[in-house]
GUDOZA-60690 format. One record per residue (C-alpha): y, z, x; residue in three letters; residue number from 0. Coordinates in Angstrom, 2 decimals, padded with zeros to 5 digits, always signed. Layout:
! residues N
+---------+---------+---------+-----+-----+
:       y :       z :       x :  aa :   i :
+---------+---------+---------+-----+-----+
:       Y :       Z :       X : ALA : NUM :
...
+---------+---------+---------+-----+-----+
***
This chain:
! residues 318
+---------+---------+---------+-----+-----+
:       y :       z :       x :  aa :   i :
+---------+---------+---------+-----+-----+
: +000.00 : +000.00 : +000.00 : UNK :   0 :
: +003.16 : -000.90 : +001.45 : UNK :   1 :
: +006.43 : +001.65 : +001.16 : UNK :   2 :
: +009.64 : +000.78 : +000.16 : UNK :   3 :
: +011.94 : -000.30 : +002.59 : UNK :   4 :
: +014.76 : +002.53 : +003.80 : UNK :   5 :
: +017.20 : +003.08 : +001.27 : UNK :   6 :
: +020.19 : +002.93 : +002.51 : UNK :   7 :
: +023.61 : +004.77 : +001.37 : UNK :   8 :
: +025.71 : +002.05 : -000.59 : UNK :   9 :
: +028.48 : +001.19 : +001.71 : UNK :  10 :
: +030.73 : -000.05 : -001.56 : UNK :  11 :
: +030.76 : +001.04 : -005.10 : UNK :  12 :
: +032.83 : +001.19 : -008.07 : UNK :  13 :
: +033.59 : +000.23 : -011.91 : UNK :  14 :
: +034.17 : -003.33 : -012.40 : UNK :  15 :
: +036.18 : -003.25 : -016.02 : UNK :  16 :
: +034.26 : -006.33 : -018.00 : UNK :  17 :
: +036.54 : -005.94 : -021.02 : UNK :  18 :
: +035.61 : -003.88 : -024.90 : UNK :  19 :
: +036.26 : -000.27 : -022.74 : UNK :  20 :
: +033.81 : -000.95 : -021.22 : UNK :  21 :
: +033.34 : +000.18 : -017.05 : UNK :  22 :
: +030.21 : -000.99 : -015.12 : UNK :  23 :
: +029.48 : +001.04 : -012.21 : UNK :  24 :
: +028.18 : -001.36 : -009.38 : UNK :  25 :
: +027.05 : -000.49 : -005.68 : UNK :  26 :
: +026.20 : -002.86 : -002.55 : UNK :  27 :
: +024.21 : -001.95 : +000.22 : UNK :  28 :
: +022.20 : -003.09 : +003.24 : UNK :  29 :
: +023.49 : -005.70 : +005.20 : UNK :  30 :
: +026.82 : -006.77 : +004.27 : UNK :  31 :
: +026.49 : -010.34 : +005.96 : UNK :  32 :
: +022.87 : -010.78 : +004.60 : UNK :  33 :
: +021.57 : -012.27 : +001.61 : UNK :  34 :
: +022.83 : -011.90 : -001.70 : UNK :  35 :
: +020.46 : -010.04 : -003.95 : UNK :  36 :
: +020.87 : -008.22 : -007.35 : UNK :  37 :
: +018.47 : -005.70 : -009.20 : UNK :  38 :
: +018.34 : -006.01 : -013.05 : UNK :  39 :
: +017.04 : -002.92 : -014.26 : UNK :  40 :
: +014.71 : -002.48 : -017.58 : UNK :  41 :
: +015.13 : -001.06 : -020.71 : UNK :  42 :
: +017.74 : -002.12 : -021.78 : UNK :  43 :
: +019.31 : +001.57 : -020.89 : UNK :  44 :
: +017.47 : +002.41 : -018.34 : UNK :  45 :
: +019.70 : +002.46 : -015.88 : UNK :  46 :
: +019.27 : +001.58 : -011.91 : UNK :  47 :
: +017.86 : +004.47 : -009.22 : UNK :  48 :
: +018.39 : +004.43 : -005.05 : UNK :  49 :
: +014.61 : +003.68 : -004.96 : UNK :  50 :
: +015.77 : +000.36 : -006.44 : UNK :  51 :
: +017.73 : -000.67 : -003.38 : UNK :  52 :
: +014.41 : -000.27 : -001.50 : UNK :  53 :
: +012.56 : -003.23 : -003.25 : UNK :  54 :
: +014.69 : -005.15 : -000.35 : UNK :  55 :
: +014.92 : -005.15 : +003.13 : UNK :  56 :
: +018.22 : -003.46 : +004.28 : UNK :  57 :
: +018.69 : -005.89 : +007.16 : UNK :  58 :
: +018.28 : -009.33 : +005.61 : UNK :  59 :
: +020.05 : -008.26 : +002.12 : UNK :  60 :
: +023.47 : -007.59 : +000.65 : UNK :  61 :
: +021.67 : -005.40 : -002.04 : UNK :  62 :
: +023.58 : -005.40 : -004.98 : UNK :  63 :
: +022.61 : -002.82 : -007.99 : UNK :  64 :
: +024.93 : -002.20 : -011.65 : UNK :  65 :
: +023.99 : +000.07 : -014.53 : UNK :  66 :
: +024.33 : -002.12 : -017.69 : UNK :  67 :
: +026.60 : -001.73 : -020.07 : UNK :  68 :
: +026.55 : +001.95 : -022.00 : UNK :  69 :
: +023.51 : +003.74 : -019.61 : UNK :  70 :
: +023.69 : +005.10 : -016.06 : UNK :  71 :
: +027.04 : +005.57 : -014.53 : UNK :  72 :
: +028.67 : +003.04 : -016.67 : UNK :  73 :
: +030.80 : +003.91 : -019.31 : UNK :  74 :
: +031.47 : +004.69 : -021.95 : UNK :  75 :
: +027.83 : +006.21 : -023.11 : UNK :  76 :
: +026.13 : +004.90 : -025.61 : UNK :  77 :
: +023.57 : +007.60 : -026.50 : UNK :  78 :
: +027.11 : +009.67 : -028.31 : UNK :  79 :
: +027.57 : +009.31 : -031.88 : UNK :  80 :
: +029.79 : +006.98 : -032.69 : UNK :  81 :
: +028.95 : +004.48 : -029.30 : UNK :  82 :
: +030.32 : +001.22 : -030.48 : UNK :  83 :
: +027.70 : -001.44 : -029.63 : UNK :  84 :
: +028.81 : -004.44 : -030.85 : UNK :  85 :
: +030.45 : -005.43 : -027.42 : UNK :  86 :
: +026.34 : -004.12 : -026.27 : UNK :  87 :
: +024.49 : -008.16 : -026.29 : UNK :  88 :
: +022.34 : -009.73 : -023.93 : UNK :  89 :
: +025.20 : -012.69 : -023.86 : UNK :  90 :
: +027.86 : -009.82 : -022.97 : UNK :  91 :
: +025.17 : -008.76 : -020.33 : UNK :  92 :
: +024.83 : -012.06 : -018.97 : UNK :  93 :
: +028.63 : -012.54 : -018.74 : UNK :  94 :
: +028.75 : -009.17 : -017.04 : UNK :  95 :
: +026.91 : -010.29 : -014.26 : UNK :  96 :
: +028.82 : -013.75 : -013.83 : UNK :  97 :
: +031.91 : -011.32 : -013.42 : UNK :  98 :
: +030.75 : -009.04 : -010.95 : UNK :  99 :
: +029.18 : -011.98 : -008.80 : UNK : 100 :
: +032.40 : -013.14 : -009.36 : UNK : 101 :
: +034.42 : -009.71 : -007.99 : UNK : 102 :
: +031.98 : -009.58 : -005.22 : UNK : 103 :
: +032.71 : -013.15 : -003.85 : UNK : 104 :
: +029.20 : -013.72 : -004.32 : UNK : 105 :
: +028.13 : -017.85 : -004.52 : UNK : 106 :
: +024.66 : -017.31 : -005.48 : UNK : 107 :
: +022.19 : -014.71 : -005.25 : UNK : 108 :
: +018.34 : -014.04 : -005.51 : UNK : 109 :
: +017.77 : -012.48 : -009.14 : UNK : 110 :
: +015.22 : -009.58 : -009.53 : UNK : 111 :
: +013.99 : -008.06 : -012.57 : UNK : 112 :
: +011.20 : -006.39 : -014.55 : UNK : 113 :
: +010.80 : -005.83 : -018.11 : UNK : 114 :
: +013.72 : -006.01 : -019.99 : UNK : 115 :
: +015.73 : -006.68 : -016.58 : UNK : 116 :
: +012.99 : -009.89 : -016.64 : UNK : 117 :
: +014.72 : -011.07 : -020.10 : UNK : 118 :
: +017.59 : -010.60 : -018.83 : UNK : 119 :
: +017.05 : -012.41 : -015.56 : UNK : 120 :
: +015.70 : -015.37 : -017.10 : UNK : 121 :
: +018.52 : -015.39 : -019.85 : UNK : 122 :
: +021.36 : -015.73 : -017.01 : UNK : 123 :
: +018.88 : -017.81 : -014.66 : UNK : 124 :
: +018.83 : -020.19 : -017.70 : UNK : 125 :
: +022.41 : -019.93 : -018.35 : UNK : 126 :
: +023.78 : -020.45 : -014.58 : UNK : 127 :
: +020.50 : -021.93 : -012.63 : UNK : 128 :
: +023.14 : -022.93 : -009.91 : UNK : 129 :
: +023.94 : -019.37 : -009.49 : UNK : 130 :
: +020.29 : -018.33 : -008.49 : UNK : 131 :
: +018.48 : -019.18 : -005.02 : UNK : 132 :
: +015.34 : -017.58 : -006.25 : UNK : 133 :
: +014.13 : -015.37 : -009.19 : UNK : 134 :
: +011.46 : -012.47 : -008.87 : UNK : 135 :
: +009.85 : -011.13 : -011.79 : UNK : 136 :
: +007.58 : -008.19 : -012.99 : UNK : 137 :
: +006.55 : -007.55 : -016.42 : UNK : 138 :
: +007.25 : -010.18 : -018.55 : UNK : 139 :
: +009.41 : -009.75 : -021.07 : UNK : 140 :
: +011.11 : -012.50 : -023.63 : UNK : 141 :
: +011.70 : -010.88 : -026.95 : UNK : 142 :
: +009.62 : -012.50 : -029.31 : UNK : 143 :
: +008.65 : -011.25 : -032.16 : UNK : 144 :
: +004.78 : -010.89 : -031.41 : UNK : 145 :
: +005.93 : -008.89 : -028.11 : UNK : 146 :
: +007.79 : -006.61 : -030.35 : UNK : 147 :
: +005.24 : -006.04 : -032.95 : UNK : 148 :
: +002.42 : -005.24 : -030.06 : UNK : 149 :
: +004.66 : -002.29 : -028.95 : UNK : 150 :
: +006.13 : -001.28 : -032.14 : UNK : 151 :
: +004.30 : -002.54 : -035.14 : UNK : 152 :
: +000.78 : -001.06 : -034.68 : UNK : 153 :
: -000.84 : -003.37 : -031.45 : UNK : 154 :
: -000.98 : -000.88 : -028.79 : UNK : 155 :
: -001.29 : +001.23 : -031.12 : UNK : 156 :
: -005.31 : +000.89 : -031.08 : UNK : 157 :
: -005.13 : +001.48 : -027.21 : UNK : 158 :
: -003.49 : +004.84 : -027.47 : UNK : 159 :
: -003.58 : +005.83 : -031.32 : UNK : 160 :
: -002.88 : +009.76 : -030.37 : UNK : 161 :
: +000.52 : +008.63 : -028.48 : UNK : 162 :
: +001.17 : +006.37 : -031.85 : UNK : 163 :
: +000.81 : +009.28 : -034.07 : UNK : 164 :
: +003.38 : +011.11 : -032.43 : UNK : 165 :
: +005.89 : +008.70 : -032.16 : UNK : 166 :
: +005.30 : +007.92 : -036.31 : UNK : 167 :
: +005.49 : +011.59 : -036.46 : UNK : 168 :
: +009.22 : +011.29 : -036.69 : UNK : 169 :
: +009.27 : +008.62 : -038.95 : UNK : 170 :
: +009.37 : +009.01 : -042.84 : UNK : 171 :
: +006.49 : +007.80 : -044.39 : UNK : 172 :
: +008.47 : +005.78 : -046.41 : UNK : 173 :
: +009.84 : +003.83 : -043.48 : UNK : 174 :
: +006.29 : +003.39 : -041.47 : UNK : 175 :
: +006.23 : -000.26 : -042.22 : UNK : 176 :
: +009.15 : -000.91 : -039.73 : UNK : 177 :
: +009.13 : +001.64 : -036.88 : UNK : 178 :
: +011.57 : -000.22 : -035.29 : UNK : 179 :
: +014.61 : -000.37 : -038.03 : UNK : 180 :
: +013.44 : +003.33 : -039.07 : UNK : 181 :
: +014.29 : +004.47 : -035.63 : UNK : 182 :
: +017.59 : +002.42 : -035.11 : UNK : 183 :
: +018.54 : +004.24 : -038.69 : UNK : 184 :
: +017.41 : +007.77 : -036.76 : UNK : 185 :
: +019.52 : +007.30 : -034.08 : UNK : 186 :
: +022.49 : +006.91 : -036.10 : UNK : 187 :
: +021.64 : +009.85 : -038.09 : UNK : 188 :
: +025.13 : +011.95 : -038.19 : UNK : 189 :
: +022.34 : +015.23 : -037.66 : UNK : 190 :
: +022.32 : +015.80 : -034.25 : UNK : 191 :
: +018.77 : +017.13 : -034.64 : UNK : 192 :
: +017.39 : +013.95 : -036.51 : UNK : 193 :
: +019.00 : +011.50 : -033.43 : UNK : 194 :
: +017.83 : +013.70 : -030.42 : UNK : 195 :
: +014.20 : +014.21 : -032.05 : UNK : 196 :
: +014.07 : +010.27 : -032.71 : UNK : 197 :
: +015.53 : +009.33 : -029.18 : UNK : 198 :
: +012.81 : +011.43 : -027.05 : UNK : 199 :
: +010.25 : +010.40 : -029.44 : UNK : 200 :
: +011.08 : +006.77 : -028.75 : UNK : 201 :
: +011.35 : +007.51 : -025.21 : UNK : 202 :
: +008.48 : +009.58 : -024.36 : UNK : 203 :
: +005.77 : +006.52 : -026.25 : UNK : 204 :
: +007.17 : +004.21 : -023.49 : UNK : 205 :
: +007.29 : +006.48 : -020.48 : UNK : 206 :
: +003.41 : +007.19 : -021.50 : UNK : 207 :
: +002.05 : +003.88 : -021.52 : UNK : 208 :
: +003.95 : +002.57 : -017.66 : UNK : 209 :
: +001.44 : +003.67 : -016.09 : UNK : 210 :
: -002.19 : +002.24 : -015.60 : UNK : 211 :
: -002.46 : +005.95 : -015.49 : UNK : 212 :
: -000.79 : +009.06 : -016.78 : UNK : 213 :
: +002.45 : +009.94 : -015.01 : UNK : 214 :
: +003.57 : +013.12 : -016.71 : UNK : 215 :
: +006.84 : +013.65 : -014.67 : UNK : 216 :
: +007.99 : +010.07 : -015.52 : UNK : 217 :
: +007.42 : +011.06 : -019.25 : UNK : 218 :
: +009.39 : +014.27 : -019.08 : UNK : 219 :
: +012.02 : +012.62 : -017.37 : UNK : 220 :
: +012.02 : +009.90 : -020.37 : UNK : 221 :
: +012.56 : +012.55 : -022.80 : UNK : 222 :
: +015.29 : +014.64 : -021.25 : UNK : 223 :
: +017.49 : +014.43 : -023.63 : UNK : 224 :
: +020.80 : +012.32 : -022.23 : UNK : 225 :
: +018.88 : +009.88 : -020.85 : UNK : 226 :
: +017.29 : +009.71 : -024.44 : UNK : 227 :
: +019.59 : +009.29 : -026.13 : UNK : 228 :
: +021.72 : +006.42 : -025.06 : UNK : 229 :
: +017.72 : +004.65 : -023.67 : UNK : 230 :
: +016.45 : +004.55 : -027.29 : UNK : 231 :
: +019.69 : +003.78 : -029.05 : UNK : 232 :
: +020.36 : +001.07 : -026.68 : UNK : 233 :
: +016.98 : +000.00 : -027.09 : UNK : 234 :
: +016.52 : -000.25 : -030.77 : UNK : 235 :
: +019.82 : -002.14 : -031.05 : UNK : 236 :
: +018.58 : -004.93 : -028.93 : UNK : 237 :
: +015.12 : -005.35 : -030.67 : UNK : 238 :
: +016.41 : -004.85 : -033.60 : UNK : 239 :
: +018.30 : -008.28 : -033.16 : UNK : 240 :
: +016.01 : -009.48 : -031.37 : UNK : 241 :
: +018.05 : -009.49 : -027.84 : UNK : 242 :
: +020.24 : -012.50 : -029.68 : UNK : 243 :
: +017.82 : -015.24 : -028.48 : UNK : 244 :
: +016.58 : -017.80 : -030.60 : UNK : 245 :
: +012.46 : -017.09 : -031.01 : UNK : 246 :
: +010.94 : -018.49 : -028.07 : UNK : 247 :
: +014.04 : -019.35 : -026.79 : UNK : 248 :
: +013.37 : -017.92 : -022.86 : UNK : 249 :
: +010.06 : -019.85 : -023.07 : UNK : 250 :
: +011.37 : -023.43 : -024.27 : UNK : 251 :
: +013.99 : -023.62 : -022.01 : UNK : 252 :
: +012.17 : -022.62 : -018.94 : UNK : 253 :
: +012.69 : -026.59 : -017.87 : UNK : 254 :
: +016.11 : -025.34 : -016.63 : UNK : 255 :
: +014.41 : -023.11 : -013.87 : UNK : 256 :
: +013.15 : -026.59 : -012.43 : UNK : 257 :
: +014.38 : -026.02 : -008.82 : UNK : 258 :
: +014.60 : -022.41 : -008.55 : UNK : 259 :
: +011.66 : -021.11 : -006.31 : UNK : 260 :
: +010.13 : -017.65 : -008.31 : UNK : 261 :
: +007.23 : -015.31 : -008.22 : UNK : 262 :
: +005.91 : -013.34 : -011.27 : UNK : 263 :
: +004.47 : -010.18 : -010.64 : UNK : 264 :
: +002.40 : -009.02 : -013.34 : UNK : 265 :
: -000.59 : -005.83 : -014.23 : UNK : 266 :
: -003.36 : -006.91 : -015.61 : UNK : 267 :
: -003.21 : -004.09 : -017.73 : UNK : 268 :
: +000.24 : -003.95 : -018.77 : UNK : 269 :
: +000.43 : -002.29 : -022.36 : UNK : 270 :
: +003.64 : -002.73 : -022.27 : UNK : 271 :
: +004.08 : -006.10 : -021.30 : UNK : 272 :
: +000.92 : -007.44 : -021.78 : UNK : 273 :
: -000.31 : -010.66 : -019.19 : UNK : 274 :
: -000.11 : -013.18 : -022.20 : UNK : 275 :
: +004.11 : -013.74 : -021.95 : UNK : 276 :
: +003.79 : -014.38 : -018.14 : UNK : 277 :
: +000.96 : -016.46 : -017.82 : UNK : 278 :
: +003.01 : -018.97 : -020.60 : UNK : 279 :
: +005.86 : -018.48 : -018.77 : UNK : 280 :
: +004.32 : -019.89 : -015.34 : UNK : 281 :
: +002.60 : -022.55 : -017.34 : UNK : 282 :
: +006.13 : -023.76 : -018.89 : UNK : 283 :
: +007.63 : -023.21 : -014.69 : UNK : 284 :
: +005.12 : -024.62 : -012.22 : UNK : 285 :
: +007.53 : -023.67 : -009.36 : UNK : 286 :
: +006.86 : -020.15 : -009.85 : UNK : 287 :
: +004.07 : -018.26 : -008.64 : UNK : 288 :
: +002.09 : -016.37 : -010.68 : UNK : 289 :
: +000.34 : -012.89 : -009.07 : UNK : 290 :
: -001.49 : -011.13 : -011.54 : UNK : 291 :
: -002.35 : -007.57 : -010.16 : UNK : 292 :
: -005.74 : -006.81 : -011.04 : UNK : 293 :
: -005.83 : -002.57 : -011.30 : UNK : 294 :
: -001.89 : -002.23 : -012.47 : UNK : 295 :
: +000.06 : -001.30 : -015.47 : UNK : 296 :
: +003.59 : -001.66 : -015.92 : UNK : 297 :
: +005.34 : +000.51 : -013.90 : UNK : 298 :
: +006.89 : -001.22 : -010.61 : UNK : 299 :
: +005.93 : +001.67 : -008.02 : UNK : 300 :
: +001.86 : +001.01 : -008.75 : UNK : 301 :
: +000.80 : -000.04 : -005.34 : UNK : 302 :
: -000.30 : -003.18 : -006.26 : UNK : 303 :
: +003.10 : -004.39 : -007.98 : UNK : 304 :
: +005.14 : -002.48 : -005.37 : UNK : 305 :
: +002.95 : -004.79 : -002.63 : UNK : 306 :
: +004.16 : -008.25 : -004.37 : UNK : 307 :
: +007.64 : -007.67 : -005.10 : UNK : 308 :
: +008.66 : -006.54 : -001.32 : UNK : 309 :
: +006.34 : -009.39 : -000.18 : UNK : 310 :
: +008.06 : -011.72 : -002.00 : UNK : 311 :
: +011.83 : -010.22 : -001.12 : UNK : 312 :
: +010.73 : -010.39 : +002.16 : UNK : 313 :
: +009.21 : -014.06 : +001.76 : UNK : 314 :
: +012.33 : -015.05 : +000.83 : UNK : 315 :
: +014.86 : -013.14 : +003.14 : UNK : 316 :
: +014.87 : -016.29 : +005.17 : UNK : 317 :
+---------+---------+---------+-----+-----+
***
């Protein structure tokens, strides 16, 4: 198993303003003559950590790392009542990074990203294919509806019933039809009690199935309860409309990726994610490669998904 490369104090930092009150907090570290890179975190609202900066090597890269809009260090929070997150889309997201590439005097870049920080990847890649040398992905992620439904509408649900039972243990039973719209109604619950109880509830079913095995402090650290809170909010307000992609949108108009050299990184047992999403994606992108880990879940610190994404940073320092 290979470690993550030395993480490295950000040598710049600040809060780009991208307009709707709203601050992104951005850092760059590593080399500041090296390589353009930037980290797309998951969620969306999950926010970026130092170990991030690590998935590159400090030398080669300019490392650059933001906390999307309303989670981490940006402001203003969206887990507090009253959040406006209307200004909160994929398209704003997308813009977002344009500007800060933009504010960095960045010409292109190499664009990582897992999970939700893979839709989001693809969704700029897509947009502004001349801004990206190469594209790295883990955990396929594209917003359809049938990837929704196998997380929240009773599909993984028959892998882990017991960790289904409590997160519908929050829900009315009048509302169990659509987990998803019950909880974006919970979390805008005026009782503080009803939105924090819905928020780790939300939290805690993801942080338990990231693993190809348990990882109890990841799923107490999902439900403390400001990280909750603005995570599952921010959360059920993208599924709910459906990240503002057309169905199958990421998928159809992977043509426009022609050019762009990529590697998917994918578990074989990814509940979360499941395999099915990135094996159609490499189908529709030849270019990429595909590297299907065969005793990995989601997470990207299992040792066999940790292996293939610094390989393929470090394949493609040069």
């Amino acid at each position: 198993m290979r470690d993550l490369h030395p993480q490295r104090e950000p040598h710049a930092s600040g809060h780009l303003d991208v307009g709707d009150g709203n601050l992104v907090h951005w850092e760059e570290s590593g080399n500041p003559d090296g390589k353009p890179a930037v980290f797309l975190h998951g969620g969306p609202g999950g926010g970026c950590s130092p170990a991030h900066r690590g998935l590159f090597d400090p030398d080669a890269y300019r490392i650059v790392l933001f906390d999307q809009r309303g989670c981490g260090r940006s402001t203003p929070d969206a887990g507090v009542l009253g959040a406006d997150l209307s200004s909160n889309t994929t398209w704003h997201l997308v813009a977002d990074i344009e500007r800060l590439r933009e504010h960095l005097g960045i010409e292109s870049w190499l664009v990582l990203g897992g999970s939700w920080g893979s839709t989001l990847a693809l969704t700029y890649a897509e947009t502004h294919p001349e801004r990206v040398t190469e594209l790295v992905l883990r955990g396929v992620f594209t917003c359809r509806r049938s990837e929704l439904d196998w997380l929240y509408a009773g599909g993984a649900a028959n892998l882990f019933p017991d960790r289904w039972a409590g997160l519908l243990a929050v829900v009315p039973e009048s509302e169990r039809d659509d987990v998803l719209r019950a909880y974006h109604r919970m979390l805008h619950d005026p009782d503080d009690e009803v939105r924090e109880r819905a928020a780790i509830a939300w939290s805690r079913w993801e942080a338990q199935l990231i693993g190809l095995l348990p990882r109890p402090e990841l799923v107490e650290n999902f439900g403390d309860p400001a990280f909750a809170a603005a995570f599952a909010r921010i959360e059920t307000h993208y599924f709910v409309h459906g990240a503002w992609l057309a169905e199958g949108q990421l998928l159809a108009n992977a043509h426009r990726l022609h050019g762009i050299p990529g590697t998917i990184v994918q578990g074989r047992y990814d509940v979360i994610t499941p395999p099915f999403t990135a094996f159609e994606l490499a189908e529709a992108w030849p270019q990429a490669d595909l590297r299907i880990i065969p005793d990995a879940g989601h997470a990207y610190d299992e040792p066999g998904i940790l292996d293939a994404l610094i390989n393929a940073t470090d394949n493609y320092a040069t």
